[in-house]
DRENDODREN-839588 format. One record per residue: residue number from 1; residue in one letter; x, y, z of N, C-alpha, C in turn. Coordinates in steps of 0.02 Angstrom, whole numbers, plus 50000, padded with zeros to 5 digits. Layout:
# residues N
PT     i   aa    n_px    n_py    n_pz   ca_px   ca_py   ca_pz    c_px    c_py    c_pz
PT   NUM    A       X       Y       Z       X       Y       Z       X       Y       Z
...
END
This chain:
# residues 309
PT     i   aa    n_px    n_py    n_pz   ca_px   ca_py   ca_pz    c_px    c_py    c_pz
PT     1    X   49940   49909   51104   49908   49853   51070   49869   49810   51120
PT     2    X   49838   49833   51155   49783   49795   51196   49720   49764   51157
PT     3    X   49697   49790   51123   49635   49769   51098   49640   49691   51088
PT     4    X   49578   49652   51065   49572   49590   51059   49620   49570   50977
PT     5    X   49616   49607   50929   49623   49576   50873   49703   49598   50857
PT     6    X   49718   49653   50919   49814   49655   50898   49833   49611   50938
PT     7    X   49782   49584   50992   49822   49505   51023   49819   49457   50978
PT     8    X   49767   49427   50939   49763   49399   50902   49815   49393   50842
PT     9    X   49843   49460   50819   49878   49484   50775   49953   49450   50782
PT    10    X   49983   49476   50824   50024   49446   50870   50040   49381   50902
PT    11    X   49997   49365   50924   50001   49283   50926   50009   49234   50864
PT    12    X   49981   49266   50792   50000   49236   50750   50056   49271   50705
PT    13    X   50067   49337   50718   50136   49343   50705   50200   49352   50761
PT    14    X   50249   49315   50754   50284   49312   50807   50344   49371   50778
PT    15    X   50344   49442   50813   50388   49484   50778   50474   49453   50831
PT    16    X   50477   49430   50846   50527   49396   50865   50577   49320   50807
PT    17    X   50514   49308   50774   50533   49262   50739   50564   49202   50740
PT    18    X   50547   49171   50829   50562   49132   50827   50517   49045   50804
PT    19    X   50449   49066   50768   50422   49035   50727   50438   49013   50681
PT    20    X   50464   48955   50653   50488   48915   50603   50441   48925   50548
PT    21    X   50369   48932   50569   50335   48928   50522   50314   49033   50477
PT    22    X   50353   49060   50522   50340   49136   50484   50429   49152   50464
PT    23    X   50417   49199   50419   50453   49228   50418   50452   49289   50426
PT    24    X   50491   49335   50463   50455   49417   50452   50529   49468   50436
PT    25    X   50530   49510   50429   50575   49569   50412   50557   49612   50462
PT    26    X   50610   49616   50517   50583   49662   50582   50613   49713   50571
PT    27    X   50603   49773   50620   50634   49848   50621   50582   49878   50573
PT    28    X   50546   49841   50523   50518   49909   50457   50466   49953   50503
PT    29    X   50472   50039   50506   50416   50043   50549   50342   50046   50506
PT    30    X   50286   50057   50537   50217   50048   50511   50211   50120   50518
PT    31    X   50222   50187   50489   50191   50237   50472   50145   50259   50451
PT    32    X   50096   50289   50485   50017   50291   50486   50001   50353   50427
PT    33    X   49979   50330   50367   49960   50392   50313   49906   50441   50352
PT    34    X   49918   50508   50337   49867   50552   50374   49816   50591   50338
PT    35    X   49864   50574   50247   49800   50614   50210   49767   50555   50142
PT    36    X   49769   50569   50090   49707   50517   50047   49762   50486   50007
PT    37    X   49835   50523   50003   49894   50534   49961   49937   50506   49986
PT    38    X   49963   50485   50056   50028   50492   50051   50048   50408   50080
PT    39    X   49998   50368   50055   50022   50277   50067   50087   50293   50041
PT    40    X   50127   50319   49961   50167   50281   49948   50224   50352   50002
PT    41    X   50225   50395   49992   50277   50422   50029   50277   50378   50125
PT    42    X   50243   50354   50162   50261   50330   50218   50291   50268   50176
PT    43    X   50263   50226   50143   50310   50157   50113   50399   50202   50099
PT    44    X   50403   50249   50075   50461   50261   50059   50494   50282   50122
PT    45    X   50468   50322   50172   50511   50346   50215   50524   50270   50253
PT    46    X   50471   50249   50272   50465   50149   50318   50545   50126   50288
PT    47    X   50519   50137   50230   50599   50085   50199   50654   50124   50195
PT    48    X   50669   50189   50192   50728   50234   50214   50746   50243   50283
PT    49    X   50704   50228   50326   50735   50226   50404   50747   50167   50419
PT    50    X   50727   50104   50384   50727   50044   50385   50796   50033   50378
PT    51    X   50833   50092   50295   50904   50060   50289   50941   50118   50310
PT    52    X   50922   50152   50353   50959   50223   50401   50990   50255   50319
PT    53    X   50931   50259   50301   50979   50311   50216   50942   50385   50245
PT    54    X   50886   50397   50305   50885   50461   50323   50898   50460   50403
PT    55    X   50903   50514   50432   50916   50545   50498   50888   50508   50527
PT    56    X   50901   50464   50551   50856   50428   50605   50822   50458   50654
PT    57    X   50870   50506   50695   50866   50528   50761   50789   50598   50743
PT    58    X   50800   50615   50695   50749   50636   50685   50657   50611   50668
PT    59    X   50622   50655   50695   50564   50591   50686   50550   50576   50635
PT    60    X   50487   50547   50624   50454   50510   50542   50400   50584   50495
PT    61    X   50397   50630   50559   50356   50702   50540   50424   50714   50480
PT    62    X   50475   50728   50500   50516   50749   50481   50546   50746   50411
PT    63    X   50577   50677   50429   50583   50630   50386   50530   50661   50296
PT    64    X   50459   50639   50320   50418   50655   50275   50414   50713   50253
PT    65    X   50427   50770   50270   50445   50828   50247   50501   50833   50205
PT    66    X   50537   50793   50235   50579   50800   50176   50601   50750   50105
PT    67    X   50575   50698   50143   50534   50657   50028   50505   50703   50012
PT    68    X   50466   50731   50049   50424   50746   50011   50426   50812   49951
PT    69    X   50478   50848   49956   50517   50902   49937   50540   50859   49884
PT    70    X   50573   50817   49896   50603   50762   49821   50529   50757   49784
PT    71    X   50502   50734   49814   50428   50706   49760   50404   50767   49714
PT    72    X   50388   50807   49771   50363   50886   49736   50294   50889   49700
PT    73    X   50252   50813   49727   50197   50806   49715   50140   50767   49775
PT    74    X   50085   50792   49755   50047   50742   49802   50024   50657   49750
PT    75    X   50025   50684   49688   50003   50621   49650   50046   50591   49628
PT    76    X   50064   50513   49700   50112   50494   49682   50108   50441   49633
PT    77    X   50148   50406   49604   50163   50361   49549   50213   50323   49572
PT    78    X   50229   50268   49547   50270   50196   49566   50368   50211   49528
PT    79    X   50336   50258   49483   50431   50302   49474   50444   50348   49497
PT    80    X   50378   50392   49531   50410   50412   49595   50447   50409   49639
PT    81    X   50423   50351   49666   50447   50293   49702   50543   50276   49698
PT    82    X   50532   50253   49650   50596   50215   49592   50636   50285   49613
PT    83    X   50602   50333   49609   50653   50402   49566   50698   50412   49651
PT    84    X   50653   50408   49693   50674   50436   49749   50719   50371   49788
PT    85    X   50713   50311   49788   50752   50274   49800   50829   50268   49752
PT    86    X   50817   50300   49697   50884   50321   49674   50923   50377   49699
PT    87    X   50893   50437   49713   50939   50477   49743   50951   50444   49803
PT    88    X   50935   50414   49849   50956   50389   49892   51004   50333   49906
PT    89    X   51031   50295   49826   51052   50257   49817   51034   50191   49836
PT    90    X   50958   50176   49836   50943   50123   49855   50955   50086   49806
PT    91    X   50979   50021   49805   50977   49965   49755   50909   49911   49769
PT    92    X   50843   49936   49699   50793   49901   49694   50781   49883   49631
PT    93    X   50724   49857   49608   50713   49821   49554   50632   49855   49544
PT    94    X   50607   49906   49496   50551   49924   49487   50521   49877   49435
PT    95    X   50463   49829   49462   50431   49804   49392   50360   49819   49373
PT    96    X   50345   49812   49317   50304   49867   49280   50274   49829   49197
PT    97    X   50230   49831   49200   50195   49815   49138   50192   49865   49082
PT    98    X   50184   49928   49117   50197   49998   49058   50249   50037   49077
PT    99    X   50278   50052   49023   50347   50116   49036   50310   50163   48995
PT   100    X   50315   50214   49049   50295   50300   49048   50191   50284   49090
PT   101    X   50146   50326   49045   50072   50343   49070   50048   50284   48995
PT   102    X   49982   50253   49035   49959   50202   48985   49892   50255   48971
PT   103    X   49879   50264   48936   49828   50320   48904   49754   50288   48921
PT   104    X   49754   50228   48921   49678   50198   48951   49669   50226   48986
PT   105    X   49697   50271   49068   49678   50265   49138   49656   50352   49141
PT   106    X   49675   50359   49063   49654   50450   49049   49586   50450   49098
PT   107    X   49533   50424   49059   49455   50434   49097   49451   50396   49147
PT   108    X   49504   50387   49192   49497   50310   49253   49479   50399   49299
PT   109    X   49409   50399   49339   49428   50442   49422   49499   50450   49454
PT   110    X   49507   50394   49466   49586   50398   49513   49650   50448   49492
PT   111    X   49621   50429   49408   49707   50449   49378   49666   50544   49351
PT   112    X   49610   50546   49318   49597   50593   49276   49611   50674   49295
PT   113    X   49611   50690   49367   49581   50748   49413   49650   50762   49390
PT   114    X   49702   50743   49405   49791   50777   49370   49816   50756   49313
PT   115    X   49782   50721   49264   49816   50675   49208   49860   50732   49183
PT   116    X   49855   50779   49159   49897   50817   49123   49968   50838   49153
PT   117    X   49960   50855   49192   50030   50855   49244   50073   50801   49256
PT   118    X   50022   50748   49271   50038   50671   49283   50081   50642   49235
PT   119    X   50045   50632   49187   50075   50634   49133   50150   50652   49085
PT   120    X   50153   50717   49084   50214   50733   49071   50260   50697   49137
PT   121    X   50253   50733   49192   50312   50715   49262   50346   50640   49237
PT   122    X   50291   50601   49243   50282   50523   49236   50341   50483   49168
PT   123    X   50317   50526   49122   50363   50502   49062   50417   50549   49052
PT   124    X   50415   50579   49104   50511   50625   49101   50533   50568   49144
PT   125    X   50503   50553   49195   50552   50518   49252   50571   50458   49221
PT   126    X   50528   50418   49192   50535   50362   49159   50584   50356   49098
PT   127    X   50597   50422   49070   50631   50436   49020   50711   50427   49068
PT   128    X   50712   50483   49128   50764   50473   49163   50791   50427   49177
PT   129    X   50764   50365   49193   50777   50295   49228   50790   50273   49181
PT   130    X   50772   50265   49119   50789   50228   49067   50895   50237   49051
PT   131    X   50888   50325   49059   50954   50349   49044   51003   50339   49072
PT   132    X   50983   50348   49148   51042   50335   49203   51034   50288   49240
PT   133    X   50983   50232   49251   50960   50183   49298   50937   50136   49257
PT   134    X   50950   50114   49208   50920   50084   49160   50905   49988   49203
PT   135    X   50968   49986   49237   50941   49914   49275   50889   49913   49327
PT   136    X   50867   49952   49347   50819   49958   49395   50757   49959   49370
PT   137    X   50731   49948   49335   50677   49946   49274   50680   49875   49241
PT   138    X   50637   49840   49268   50612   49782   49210   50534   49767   49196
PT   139    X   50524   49769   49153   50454   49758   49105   50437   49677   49125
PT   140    X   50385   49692   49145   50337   49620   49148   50258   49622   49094
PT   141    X   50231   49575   49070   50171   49583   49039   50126   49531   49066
PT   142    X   50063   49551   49040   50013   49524   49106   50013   49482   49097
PT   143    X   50046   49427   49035   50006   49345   49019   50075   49297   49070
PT   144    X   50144   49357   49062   50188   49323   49102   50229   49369   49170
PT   145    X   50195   49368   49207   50183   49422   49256   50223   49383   49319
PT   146    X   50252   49406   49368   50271   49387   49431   50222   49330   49480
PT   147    X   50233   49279   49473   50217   49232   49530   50200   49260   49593
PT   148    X   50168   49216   49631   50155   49260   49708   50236   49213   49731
PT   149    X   50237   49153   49722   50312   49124   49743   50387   49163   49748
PT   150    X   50374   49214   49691   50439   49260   49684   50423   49314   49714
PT   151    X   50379   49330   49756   50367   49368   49814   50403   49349   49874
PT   152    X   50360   49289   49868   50393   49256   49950   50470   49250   49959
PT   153    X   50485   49222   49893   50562   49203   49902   50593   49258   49914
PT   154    X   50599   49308   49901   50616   49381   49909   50626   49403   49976
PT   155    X   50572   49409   49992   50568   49415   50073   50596   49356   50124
PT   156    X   50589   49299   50093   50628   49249   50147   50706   49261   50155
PT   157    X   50701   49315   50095   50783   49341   50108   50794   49391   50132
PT   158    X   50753   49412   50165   50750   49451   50217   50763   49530   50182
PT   159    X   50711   49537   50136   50706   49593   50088   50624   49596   50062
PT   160    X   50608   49648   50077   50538   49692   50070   50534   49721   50008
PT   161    X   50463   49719   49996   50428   49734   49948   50379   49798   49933
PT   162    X   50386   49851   49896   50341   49898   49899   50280   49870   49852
PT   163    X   50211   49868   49847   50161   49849   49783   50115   49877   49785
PT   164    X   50079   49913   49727   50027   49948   49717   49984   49889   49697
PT   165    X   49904   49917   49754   49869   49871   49738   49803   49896   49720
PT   166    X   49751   49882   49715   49670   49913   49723   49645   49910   49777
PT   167    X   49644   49957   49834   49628   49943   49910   49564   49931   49898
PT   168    X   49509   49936   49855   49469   49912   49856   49461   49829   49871
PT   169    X   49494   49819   49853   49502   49726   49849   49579   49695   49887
PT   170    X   49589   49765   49939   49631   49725   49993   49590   49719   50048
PT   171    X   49608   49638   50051   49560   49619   50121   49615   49587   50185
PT   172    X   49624   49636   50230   49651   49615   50295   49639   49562   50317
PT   173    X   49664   49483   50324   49638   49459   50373   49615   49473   50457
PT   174    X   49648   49500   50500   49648   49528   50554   49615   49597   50561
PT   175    X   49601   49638   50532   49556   49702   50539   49492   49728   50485
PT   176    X   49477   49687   50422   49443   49697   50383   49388   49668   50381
PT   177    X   49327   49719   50380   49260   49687   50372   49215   49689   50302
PT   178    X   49170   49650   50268   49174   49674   50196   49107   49716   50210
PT   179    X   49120   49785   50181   49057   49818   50171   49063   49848   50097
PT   180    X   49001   49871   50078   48969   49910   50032   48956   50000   50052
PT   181    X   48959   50029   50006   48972   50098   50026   48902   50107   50028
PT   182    X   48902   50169   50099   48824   50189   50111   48818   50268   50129
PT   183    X   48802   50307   50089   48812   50374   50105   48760   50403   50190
PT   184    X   48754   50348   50203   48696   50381   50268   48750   50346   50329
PT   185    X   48791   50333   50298   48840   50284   50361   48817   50258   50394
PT   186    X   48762   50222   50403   48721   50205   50459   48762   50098   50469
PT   187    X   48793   50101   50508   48810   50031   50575   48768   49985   50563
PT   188    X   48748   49950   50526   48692   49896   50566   48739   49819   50548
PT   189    X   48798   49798   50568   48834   49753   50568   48830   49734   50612
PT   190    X   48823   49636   50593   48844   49594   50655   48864   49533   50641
PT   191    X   48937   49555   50599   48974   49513   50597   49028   49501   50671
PT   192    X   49039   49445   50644   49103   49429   50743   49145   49466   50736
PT   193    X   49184   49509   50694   49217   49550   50701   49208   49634   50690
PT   194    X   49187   49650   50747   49149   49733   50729   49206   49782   50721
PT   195    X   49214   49821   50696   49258   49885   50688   49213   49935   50693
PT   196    X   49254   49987   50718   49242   50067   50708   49206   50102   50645
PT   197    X   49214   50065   50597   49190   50111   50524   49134   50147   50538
PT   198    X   49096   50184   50514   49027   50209   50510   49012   50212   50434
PT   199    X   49031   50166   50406   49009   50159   50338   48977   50081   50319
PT   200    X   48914   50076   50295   48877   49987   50293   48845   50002   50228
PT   201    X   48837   49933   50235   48772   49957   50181   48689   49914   50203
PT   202    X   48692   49929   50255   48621   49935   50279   48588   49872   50300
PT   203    X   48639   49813   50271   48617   49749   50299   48664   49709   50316
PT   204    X   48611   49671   50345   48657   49614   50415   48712   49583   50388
PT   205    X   48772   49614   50410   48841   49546   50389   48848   49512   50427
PT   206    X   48806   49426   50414   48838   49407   50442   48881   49345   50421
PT   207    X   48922   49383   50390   48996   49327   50376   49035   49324   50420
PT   208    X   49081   49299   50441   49115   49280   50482   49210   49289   50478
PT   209    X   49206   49353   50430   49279   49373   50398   49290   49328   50358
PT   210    X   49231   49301   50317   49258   49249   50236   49266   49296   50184
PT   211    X   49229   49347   50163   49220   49383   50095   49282   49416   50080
PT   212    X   49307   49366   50038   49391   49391   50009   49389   49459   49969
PT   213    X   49339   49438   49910   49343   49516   49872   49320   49558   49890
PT   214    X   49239   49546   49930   49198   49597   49938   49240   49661   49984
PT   215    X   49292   49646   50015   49328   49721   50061   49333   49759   50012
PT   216    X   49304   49818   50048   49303   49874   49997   49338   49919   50023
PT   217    X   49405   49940   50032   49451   49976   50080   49466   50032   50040
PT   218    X   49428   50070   50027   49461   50132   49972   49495   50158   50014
PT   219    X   49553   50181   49989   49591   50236   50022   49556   50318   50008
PT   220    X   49530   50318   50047   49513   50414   50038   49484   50426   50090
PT   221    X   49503   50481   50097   49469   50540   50156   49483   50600   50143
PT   222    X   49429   50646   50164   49413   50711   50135   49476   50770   50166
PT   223    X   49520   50799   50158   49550   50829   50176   49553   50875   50127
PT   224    X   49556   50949   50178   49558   51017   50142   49653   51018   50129
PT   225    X   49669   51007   50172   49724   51041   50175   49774   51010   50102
PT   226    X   49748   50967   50067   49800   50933   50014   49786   50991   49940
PT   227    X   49747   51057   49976   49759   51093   49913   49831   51126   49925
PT   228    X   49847   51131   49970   49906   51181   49971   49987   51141   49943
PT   229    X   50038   51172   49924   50096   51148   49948   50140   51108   49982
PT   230    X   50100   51142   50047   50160   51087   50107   50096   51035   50118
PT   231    X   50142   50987   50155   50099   50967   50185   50089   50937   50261
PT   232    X   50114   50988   50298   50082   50987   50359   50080   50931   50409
PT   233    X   50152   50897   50369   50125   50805   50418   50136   50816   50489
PT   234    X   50160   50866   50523   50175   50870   50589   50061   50903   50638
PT   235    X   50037   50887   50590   49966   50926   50604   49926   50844   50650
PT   236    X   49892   50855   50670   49868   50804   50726   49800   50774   50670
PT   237    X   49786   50752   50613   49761   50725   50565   49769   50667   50563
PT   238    X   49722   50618   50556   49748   50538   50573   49699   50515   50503
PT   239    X   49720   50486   50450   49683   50461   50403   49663   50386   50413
PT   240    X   49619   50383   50419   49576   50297   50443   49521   50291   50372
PT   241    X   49547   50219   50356   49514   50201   50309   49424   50194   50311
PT   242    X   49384   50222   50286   49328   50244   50310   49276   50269   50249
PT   243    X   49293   50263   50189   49263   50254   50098   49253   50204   50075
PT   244    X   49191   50168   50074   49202   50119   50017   49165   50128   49949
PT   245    X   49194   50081   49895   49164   50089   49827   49103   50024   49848
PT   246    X   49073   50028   49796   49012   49972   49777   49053   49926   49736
PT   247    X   49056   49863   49786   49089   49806   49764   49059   49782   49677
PT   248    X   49008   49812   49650   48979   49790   49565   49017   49829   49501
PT   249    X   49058   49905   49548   49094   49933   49519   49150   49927   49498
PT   250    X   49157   49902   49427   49209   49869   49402   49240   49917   49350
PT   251    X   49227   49967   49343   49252   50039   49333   49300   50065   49380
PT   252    X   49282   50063   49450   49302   50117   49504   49371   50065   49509
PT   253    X   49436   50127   49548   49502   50100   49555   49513   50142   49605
PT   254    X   49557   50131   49666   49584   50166   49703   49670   50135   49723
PT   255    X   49700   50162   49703   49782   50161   49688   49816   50151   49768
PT   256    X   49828   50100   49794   49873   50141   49861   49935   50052   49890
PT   257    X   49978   50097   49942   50034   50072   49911   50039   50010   49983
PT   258    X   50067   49964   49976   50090   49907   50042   50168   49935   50049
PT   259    X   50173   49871   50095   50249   49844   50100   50220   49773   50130
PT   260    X   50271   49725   50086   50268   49659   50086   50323   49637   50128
PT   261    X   50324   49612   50198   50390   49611   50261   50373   49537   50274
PT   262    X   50339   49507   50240   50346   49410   50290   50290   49354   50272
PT   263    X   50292   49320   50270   50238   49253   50248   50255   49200   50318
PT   264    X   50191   49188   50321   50156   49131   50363   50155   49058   50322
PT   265    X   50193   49012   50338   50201   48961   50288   50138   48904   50312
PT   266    X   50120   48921   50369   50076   48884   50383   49999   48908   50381
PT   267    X   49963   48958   50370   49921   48988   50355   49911   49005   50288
PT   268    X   49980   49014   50252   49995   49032   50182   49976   49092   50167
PT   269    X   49982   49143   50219   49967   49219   50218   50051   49267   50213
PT   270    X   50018   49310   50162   50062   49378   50150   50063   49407   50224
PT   271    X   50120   49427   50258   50107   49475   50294   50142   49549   50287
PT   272    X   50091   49598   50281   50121   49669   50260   50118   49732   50332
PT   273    X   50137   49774   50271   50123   49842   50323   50076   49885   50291
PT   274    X   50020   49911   50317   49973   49947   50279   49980   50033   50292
PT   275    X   50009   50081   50279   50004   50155   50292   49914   50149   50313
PT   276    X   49866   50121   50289   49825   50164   50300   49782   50113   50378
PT   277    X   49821   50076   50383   49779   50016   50458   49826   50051   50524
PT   278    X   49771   50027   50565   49807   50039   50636   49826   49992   50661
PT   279    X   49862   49944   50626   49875   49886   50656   49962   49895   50640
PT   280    X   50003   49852   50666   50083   49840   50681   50089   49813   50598
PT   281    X   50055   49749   50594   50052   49706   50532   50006   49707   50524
PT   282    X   49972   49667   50463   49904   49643   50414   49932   49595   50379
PT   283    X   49887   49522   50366   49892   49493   50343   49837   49469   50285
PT   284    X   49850   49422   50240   49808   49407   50185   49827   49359   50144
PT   285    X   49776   49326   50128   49799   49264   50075   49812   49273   50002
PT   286    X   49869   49221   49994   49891   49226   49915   49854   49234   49874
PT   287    X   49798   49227   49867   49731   49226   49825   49712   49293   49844
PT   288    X   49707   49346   49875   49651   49407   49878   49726   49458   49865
PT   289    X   49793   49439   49895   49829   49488   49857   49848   49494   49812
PT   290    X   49847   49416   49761   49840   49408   49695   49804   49463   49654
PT   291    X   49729   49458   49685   49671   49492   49676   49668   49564   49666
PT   292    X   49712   49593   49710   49720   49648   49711   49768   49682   49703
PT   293    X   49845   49655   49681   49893   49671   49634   49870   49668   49575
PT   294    X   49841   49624   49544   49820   49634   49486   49787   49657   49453
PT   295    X   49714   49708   49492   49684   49736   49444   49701   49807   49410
PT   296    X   49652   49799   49366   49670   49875   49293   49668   49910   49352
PT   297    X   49736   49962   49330   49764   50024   49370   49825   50011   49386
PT   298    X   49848   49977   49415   49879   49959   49452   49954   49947   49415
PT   299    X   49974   49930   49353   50020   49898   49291   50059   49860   49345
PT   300    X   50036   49805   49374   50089   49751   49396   50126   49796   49443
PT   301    X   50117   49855   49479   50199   49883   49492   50210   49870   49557
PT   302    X   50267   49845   49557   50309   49814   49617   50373   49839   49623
PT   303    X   50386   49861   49685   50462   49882   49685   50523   49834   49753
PT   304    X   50555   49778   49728   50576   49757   49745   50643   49767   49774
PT   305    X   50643   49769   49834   50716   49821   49874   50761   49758   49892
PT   306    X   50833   49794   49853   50888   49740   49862   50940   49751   49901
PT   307    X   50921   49796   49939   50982   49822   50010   50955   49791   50068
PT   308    X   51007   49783   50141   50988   49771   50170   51032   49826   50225
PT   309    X   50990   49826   50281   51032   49878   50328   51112   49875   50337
END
């Protein structure tokens, strides 16, 4: 972590915690997603080595090989999730605006390319949880939906949060620049904070890391290898966020998963773990993760973990 902005990062999060004004949840590790798929399986393994429910001594390659055998899919879902923290006996709280597949998201891109498969898996598992896990399941609806406050409080108890959001409209404070998708990838940014991307849209940014919604962070990258079976996480593949949608596109959704580990009481920032950043932490304000928990796609889903190591 040499660079300028993981000092930065760091200086305002103190993973030591001896800041009155943060709170954080240490030990969770930051597992780096390698293909377009697998945000929520690193959130699951992060939080299974987190509560030593797998082999520790073995690595995180590992590890992921073997959720991933439980999952038995690449298109993951938020009772996925649920399903696999039950065999593991995790004690969490899945919340959710729809029980089973909401039939709107049939013609959504994100969801359509597997709906049929999706689909059935989705409302067996949900069927399951209902049968044998029935407390781990509570229904929220959008007019009376989870507070960002009952986030925080959660975690000040020193308990993490899994949440599906629209990476389109997650904006990093510390590593996010807002661009527009440009199929010629062509750089011409000069905003104060430059990144690596090779994706612009052709004119001068120069904001100064204000544009809350405009981050357009799709999760995707082109990988051959997610036709097959396995999946290969031990392969030297590094997925870097590097797609964006056209911020006017209020159609387009891209599904991908956090972990919620600490709040800044004095900045009033979320601080998470992103599978798809190269950063330790990421942070963001109550207002843009509002923003982006909540939009269509997404059904509110939060999975709130009530174990602790």
């Amino acid at each position: 972590m040499g660079d300028d902005e993981s000092m930065i990062l760091f200086k305002d999060v103190d993973t030591n915690c001896n800041n009155s004004n943060i709170t954080l949840i240490r030990n969770i590790e930051s597992i780096h997603q390698q293909f377009e798929w697998d945000c929520g399986l690193c959130c699951i393994v992060s939080i299974l080595r987190w509560l030593k429910r797998v082999d520790n001594s073995c690595n995180q390659n590992e590890n992921m090989e073997c959720i991933y055998q439980i999952l038995n899919t690449k298109s993951i879902w938020s009772i996925d999730l649920s399903n696999v923290f039950s065999e593991f006996g995790v004690n969490h709280k899945y919340y959710t605006n729809t029980i089973g597949v909401k039939i709107d998201y049939r013609e959504m891109q994100f969801y359509k390319d597997s709906w049929e498969s999706d689909s059935l898996r989705v409302n067996n598992l949900f069927l399951k949880t209902m049968d044998l896990n029935p407390s781990n399941l509570q229904l929220v609806s959008s007019s009376n939906q989870l507070p960002i406050k009952y986030y925080i409080d959660h975690i000040r108890k020193g308990l993490p949060i899994i949440i599906l959001v629209d990476s389109c409209y997650l904006y990093c404070n510390i590593c996010d620049i807002p661009f527009k998708n440009n199929t010629n990838n062509n750089t011409n940014n000069n905003t104060n904070n430059n990144t690596n991307n090779n994706t612009n849209n052709n004119t001068n940014n120069n904001t100064n890391n204000n544009a809350n919604n405009n981050t357009n962070n799709a999760n995707n990258t082109d990988n051959s290898n997610n036709t097959n079976n396995s999946i290969s996480i031990a392969s030297d593949n590094e997925f870097i966020k590097n797609k964006y949608r056209e911020v006017d596109d209020e159609n387009g959704f891209c599904g991908h998963y956090i972990i919620l580990v600490g709040y800044n009481f004095e900045t009033k920032e979320i601080i998470y773990i992103d599978p798809s950043s190269n950063k330790r932490f990421c942070t963001i304000t109550e207002r843009n993760i509002d923003n982006a928990r909540m939009k269509s796609g997404t059904d509110l889903d939060s999975i709130f973990i009530l174990n602790q190591p």
